[in-house]
N, C-alpha and C positions, 0 to 999 in steps of 0.2 A: 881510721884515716881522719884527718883535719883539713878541712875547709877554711881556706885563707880565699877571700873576696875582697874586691873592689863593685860597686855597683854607681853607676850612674844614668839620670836620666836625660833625653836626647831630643831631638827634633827630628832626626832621619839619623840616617844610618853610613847614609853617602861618606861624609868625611873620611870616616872609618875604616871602608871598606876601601876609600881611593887611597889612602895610607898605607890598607894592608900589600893594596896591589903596587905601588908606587916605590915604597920605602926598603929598604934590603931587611926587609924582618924575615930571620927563617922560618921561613911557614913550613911544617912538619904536615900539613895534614888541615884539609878543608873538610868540612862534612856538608852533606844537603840539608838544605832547612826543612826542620819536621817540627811537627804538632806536638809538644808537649801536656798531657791533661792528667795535672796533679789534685787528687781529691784529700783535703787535707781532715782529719780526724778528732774530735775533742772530748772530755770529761765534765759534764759540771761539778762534779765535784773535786777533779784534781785541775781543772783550770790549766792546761799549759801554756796560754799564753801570758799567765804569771810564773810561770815557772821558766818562761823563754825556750821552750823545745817544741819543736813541729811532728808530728806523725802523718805518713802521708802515703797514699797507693800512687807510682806514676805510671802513665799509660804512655806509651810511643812506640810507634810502627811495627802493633801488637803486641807489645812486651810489657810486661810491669814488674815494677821493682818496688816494693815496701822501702821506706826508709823512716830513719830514726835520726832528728836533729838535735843537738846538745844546746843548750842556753849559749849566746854570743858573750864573747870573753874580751870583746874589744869595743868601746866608743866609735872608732871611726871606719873600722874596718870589719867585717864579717868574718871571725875566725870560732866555728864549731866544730864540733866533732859529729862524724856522722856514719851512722850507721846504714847498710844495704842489703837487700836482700833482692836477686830475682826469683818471681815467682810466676808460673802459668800463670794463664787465664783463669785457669778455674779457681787454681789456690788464692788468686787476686779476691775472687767471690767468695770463697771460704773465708778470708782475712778481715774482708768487711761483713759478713753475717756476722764471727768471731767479734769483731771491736762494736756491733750495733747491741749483741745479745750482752757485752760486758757494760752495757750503759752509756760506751758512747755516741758522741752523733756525728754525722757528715757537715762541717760548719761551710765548706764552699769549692769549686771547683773551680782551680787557676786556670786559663788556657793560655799557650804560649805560644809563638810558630820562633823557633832559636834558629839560629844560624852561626857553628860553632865552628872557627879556625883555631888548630892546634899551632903555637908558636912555639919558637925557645926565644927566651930574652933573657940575658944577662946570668946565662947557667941551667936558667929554671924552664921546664915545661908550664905556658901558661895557654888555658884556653880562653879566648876571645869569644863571649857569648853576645849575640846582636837578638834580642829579644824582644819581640812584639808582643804585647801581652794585651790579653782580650778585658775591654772595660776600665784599662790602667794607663797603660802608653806605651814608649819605647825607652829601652834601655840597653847599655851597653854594661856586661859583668865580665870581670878580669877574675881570673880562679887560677892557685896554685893548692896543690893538693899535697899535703906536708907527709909525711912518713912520726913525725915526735915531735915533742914541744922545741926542743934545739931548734928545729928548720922556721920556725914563725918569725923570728925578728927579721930573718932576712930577706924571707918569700915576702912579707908584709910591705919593706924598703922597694921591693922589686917591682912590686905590682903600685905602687907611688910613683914609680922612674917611670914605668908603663905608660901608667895615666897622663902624665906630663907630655911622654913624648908626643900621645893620640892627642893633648890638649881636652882635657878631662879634665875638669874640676868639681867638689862641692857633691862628693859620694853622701851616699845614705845606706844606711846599713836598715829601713824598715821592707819588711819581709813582702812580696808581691802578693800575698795573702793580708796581710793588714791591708795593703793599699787596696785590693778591692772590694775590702769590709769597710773601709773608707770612704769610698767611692760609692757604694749602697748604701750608705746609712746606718752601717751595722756593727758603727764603732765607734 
């Protein structure tokens, strides 16, 4: 699957949320806001954040998923490839014994609390992520989830109409893990 984003960052979340309720957007699907706690994984000697790929166990209301980020393929916009896997609990602890006994280390744990509304705009399922992130700020992430490379120019176009409509400007494509290695001094 491919990850096509928009990220931006906010002061609150109001505007956004008075748009979502306000505006004929079809909202397919509200979710409750949960705790995201993404522990991200590294090599000193293969270095991924030169190589632009994230490794990462996420933990949310109990559940954990491994995932695999690809290098971003876009300047302005967040478009990788990504890999998932859910795994127990337990295999979570096995995954990370696994990546500490192969010589990596734990470089930080993200905390989030999101708050994601499934919409359709203009064709496309996108989700509306309203993201608190602990030691970072707030941000608002526009995600369409592509199927092959065909679908990116235009999920890319869509998630730009998006932004516009919400009054969104002046995305960033750096990772919420840089920014709280930033944020500490650890970058």
């Amino acid at each position: 699957m491919i990850e096509i984003e928009k990220k931006f960052q906010v002061v609150s979340f109001d505007a956004i949320r008075k748009q979502l309720a306000d505006e004929s957007f079809d909202v397919m699907e509200e979710f409750p806001p949960r705790v995201q706690s993404d522990e991200y994984f590294n090599h000193r000697q293969l270095r991924f954040e030169l190589q632009d790929i994230a490794l990462r166990i996420r933990e949310v209301d109990n559940k954990h998923i491994l995932t695999f980020k690809g290098p971003n393929r876009d300047a302005t916009t967040k478009i990788r490839t990504e890999v998932e896997v859910e795994l127990s609990a337990e295999d979570a602890e096995k995954m990370t014994q696994m990546f500490l006994g192969m010589g990596m280390h734990s470089v930080a744990k993200v905390v989030k609390n999101r708050a994601t509304t499934l919409i359709r705009w203009q064709g496309a399922n996108v989700e509306v992520c309203l993201d608190g992130v602990d030691e970072v700020g707030y941000f608002v992430e526009l995600e369409i989830v592509a199927d092959g490379e065909s679908e990116i120019p235009a999920a890319k176009e869509k998630l730009e109409s998006l932004a516009e409509k919400f009054g969104l400007s002046d995305s960033i494509t750096t990772s919420y893990l840089e920014m709280l290695l930033q944020s500490r001094g650890q970058m």
